[in-house]
Backbone as CSV, one residue per row, in Angstrom:
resi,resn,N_x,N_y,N_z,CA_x,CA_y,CA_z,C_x,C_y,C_z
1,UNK,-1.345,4.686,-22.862,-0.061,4.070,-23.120,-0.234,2.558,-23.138
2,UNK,0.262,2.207,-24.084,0.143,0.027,-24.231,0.960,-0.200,-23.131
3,UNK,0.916,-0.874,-22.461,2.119,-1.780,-21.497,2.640,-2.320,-22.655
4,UNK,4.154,-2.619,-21.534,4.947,-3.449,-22.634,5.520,-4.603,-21.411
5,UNK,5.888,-5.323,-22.067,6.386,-6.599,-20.770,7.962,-6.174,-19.978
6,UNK,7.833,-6.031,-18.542,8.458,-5.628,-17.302,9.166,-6.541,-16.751
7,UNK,10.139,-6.959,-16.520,11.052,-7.251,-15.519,11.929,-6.651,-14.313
8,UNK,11.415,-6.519,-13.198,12.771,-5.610,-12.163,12.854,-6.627,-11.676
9,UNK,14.332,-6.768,-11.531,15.399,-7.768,-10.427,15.364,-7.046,-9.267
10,UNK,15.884,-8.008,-8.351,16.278,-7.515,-7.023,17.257,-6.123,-6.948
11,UNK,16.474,-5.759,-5.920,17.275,-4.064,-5.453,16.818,-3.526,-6.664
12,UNK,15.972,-3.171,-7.596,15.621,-2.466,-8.359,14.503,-2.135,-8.402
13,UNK,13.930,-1.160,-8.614,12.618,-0.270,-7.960,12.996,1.207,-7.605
14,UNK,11.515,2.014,-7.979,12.174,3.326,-7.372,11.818,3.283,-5.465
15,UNK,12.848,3.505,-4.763,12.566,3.341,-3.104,12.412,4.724,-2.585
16,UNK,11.183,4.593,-1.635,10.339,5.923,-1.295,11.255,5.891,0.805
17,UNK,11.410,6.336,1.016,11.762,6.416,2.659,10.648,6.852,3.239
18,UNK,10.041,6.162,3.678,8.182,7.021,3.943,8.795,7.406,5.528
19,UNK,9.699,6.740,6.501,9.815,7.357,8.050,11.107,6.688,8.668
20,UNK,11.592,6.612,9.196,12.383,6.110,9.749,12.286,4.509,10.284
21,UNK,13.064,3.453,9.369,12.739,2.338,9.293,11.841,1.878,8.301
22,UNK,11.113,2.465,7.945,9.758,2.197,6.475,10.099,2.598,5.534
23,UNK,10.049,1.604,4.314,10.556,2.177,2.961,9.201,1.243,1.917
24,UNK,9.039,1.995,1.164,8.422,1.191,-0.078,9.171,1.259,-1.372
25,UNK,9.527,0.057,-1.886,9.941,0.074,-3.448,9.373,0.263,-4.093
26,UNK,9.043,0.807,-5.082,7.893,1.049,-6.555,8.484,-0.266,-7.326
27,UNK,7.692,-1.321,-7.647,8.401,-2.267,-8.455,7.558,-2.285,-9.797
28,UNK,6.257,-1.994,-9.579,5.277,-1.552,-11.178,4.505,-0.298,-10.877
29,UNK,5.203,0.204,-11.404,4.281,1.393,-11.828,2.984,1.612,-12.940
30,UNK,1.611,2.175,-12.755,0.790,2.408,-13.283,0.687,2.420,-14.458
31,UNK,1.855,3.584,-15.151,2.037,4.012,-16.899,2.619,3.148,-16.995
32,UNK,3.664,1.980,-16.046,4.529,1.217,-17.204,3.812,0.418,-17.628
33,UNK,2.185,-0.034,-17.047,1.772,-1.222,-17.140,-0.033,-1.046,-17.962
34,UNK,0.169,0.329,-18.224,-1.139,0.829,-18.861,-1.839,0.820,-17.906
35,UNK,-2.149,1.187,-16.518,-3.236,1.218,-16.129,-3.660,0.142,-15.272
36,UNK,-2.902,-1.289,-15.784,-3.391,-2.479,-15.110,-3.150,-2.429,-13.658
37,UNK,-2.187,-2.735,-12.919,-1.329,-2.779,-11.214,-0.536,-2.208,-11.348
38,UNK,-0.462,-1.851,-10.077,0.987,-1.234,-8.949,1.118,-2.181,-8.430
39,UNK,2.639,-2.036,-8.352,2.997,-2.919,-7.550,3.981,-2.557,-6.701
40,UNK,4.176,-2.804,-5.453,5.413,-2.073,-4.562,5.570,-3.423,-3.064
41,UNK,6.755,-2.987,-2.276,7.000,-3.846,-1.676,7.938,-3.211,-0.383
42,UNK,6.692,-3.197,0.534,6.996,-2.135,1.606,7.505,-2.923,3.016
43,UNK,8.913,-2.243,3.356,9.582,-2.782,4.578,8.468,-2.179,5.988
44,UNK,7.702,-2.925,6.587,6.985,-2.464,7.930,7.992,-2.657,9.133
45,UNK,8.274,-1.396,9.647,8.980,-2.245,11.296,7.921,-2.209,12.446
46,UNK,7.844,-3.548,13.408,6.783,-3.442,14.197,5.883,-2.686,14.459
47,UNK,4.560,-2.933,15.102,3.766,-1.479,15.190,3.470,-0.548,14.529
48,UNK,3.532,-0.872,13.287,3.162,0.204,11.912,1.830,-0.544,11.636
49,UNK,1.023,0.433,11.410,-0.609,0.460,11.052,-0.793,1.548,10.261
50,UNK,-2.098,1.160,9.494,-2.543,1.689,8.430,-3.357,2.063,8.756
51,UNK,-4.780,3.328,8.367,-5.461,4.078,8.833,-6.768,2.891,7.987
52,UNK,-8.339,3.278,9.151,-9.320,2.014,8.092,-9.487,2.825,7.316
53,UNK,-8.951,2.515,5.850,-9.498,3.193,4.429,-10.450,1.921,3.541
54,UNK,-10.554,2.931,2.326,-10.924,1.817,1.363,-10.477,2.688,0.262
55,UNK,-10.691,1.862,-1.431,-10.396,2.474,-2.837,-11.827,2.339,-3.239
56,UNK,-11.722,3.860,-4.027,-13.390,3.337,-4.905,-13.130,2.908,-6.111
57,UNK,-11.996,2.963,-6.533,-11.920,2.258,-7.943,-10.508,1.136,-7.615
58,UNK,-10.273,0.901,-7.067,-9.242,-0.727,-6.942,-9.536,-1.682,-5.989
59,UNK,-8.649,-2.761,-6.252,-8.671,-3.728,-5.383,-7.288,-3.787,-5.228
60,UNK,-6.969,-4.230,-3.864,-6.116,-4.138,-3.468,-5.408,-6.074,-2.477
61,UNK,-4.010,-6.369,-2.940,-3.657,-7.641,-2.774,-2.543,-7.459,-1.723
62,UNK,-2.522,-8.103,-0.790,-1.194,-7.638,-0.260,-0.911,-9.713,0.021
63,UNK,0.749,-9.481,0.184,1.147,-10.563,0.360,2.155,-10.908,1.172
64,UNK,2.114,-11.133,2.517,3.114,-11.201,3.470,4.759,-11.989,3.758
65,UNK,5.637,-11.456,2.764,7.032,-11.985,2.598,7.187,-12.347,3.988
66,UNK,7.598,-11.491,5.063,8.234,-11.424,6.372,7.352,-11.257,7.471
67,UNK,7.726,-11.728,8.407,6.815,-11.259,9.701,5.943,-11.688,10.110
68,UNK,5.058,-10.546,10.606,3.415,-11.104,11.268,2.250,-10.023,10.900
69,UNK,1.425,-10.043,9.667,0.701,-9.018,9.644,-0.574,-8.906,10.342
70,UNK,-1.565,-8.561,10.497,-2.970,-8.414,10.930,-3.639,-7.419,10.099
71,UNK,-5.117,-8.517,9.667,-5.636,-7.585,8.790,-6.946,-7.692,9.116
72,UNK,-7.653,-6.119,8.880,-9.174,-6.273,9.272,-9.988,-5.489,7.459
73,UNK,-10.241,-6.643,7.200,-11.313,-6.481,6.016,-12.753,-6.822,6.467
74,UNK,-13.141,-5.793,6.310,-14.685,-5.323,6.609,-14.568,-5.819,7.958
75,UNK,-15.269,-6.675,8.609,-15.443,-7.175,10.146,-14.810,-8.041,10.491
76,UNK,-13.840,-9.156,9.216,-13.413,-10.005,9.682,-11.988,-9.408,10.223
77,UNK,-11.219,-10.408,11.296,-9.882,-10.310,11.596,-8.777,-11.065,11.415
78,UNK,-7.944,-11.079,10.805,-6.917,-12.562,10.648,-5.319,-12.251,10.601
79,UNK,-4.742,-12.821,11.464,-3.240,-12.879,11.568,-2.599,-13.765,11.025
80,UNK,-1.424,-12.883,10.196,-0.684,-14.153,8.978,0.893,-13.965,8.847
81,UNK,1.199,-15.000,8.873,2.799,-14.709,8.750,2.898,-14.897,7.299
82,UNK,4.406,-15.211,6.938,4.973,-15.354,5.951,3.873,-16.334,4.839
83,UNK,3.740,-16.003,3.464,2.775,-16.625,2.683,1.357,-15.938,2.767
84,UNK,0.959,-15.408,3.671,-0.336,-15.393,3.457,-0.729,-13.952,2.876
85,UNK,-1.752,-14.440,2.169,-2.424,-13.660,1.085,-3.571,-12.739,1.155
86,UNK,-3.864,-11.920,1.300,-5.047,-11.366,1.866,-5.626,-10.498,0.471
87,UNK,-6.653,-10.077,0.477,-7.469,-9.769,-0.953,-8.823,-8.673,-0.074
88,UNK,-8.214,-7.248,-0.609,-8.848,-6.098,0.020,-9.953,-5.394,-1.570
89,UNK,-10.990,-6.002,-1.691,-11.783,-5.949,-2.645,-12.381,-4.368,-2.044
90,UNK,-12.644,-3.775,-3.809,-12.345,-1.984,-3.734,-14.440,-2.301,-2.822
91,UNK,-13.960,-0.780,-2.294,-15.321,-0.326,-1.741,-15.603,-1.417,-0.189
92,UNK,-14.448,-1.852,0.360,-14.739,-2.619,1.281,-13.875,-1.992,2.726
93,UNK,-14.282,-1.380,3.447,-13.021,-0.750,4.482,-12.192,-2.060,5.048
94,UNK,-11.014,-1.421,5.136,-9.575,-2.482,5.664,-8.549,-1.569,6.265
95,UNK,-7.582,-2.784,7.375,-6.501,-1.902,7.509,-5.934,-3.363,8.199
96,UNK,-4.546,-2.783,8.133,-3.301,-3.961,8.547,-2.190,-3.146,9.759
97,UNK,-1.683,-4.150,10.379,-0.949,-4.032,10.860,0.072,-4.716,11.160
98,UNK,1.153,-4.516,11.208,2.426,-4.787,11.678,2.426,-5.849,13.215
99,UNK,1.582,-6.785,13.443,1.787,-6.706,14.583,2.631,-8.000,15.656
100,UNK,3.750,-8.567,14.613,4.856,-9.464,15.160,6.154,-8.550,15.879
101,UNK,6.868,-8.974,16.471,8.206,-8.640,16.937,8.759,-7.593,16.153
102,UNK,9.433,-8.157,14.667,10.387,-8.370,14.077,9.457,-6.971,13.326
103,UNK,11.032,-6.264,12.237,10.203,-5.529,10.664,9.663,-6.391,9.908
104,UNK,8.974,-6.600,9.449,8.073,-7.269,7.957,8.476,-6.581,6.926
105,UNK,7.815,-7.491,5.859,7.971,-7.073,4.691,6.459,-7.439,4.203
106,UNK,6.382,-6.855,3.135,4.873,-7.016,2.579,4.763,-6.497,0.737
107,UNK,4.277,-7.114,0.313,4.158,-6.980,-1.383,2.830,-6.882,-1.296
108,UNK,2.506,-5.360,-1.731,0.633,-4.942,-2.242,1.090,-4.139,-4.038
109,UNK,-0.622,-4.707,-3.917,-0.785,-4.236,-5.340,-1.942,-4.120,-5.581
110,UNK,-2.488,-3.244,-6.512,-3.292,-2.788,-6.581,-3.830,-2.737,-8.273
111,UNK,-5.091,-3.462,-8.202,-5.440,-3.501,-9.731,-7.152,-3.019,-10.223
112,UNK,-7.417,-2.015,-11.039,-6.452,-1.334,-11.586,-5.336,-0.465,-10.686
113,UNK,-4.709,0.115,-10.960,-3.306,1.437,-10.623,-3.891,2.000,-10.015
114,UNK,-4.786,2.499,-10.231,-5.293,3.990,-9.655,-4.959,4.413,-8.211
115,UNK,-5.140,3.616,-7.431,-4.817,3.338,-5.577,-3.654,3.656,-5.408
116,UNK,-2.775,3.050,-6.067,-1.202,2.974,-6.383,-0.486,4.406,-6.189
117,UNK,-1.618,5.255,-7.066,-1.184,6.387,-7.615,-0.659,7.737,-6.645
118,UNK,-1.353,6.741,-5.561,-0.786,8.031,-4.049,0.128,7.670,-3.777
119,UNK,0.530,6.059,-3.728,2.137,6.428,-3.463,3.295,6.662,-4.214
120,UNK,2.914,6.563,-5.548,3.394,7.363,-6.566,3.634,8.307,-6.846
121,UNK,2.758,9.438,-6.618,3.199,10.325,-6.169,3.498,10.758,-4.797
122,UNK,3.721,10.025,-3.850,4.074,10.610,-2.482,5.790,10.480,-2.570
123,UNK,5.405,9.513,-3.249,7.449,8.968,-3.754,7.590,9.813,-4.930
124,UNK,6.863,10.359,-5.635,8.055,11.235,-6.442,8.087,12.516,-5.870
125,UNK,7.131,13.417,-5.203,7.207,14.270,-4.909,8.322,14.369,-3.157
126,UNK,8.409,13.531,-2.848,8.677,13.028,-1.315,7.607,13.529,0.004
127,UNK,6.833,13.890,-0.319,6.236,14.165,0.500,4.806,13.417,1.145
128,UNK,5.312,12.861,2.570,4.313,12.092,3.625,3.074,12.731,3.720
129,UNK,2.197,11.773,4.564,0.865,12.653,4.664,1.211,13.820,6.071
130,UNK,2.160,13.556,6.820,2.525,13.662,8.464,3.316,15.438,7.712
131,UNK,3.948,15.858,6.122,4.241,16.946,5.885,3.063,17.377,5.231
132,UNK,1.906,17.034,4.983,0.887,17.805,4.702,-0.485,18.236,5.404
133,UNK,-0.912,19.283,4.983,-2.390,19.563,5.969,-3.215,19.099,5.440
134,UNK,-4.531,19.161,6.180,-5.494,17.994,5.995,-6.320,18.221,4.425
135,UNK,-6.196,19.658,4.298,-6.773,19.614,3.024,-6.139,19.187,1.468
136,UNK,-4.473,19.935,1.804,-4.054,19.008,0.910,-4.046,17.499,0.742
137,UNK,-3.443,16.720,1.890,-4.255,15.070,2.212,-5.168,14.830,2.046
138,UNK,-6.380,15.599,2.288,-7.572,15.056,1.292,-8.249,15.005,0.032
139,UNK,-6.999,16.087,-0.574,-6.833,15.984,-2.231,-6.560,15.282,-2.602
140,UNK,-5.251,14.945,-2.354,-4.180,13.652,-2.798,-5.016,12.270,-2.555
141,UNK,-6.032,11.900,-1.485,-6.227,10.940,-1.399,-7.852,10.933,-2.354
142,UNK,-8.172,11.433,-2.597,-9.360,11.982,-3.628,-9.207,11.631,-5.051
143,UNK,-8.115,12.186,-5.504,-7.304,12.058,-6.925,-7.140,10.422,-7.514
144,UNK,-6.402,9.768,-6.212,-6.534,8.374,-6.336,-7.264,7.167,-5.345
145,UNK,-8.672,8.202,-4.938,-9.968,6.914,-4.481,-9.562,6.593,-4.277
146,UNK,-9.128,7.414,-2.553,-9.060,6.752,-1.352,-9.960,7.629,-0.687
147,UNK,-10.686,6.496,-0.051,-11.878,7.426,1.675,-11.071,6.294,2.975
148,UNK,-10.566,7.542,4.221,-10.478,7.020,5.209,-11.876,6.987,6.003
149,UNK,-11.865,5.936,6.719,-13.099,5.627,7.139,-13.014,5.890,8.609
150,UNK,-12.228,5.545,9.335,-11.275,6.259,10.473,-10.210,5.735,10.682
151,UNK,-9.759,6.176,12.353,-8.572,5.707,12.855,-8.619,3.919,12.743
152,UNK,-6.969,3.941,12.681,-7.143,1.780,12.601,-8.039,1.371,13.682
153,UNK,-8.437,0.196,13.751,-8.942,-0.543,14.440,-8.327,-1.458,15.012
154,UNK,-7.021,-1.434,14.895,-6.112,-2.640,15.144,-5.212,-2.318,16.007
């Protein structure tokens, strides 16, 4: 599919309810954009962590609107509030966390799509990894190259 040129305004996106308090917007989707990024923009409330994964085929950008994130790419560690930019290059284990007061907000993306594509479908189908068993979860995360590497580190 060609991309064609995208605009979503505010409050527009498809919004996934991943748990109580956590939501991700879909703001680019994969097919709309041929393949190039995802893009989404996920509400964290405190104490939300990510498992250490990596992508074998993306790279992954996240960009901290709100809050206080913490991120561990490969060995390094760094805590960032609002502005800061972090750059999760594919085949490199990472994981973030939530770890200010307040909910955050956070804008990731992922280029190419492919990475994207799990929460793409986790949001259309609605279904979390916490409603599936491990083998289906390790399909889904297979499909769109992802390897967890283990539990966070953070």
């Amino acid at each position: 599919m060609e991309a064609q040129g995208i605009v979503v305004l505010p409050g527009q996106g498809s919004v996934w309810n991943m748990s109580p308090g956590r939501s991700a917007a879909l703001k680019l989707l994969g097919g709309a954009t041929g393949g190039s990024v995802m893009l989404f923009e996920e509400t964290v409330p405190a104490g939300t962590l990510s498992t250490f994964h990596l992508h074998h085929d993306s790279d992954e950008v996240a960009y901290v609107l709100s809050g206080e994130v913490t991120f561990k790419i490969g060995e390094e560690v760094t805590v960032g509030g609002p502005g800061t930019c972090a750059f999760m290059p594919r085949g490199v284990p990472h994981a973030w966390k939530n770890s200010g007061a307040e909910t955050g907000r956070v804008l990731f993306l992922y280029t190419p799509a492919r990475a994207g594509g799990l929460l793409e479908e986790q949001q259309r189908t609605d279904r979390t990894f916490a409603a599936m068993d491990e083998r289906e979860a390790a399909e889904l995360r297979r499909r769109h190259g992802w390897e967890i590497v283990g539990p966070s580190p953070l």
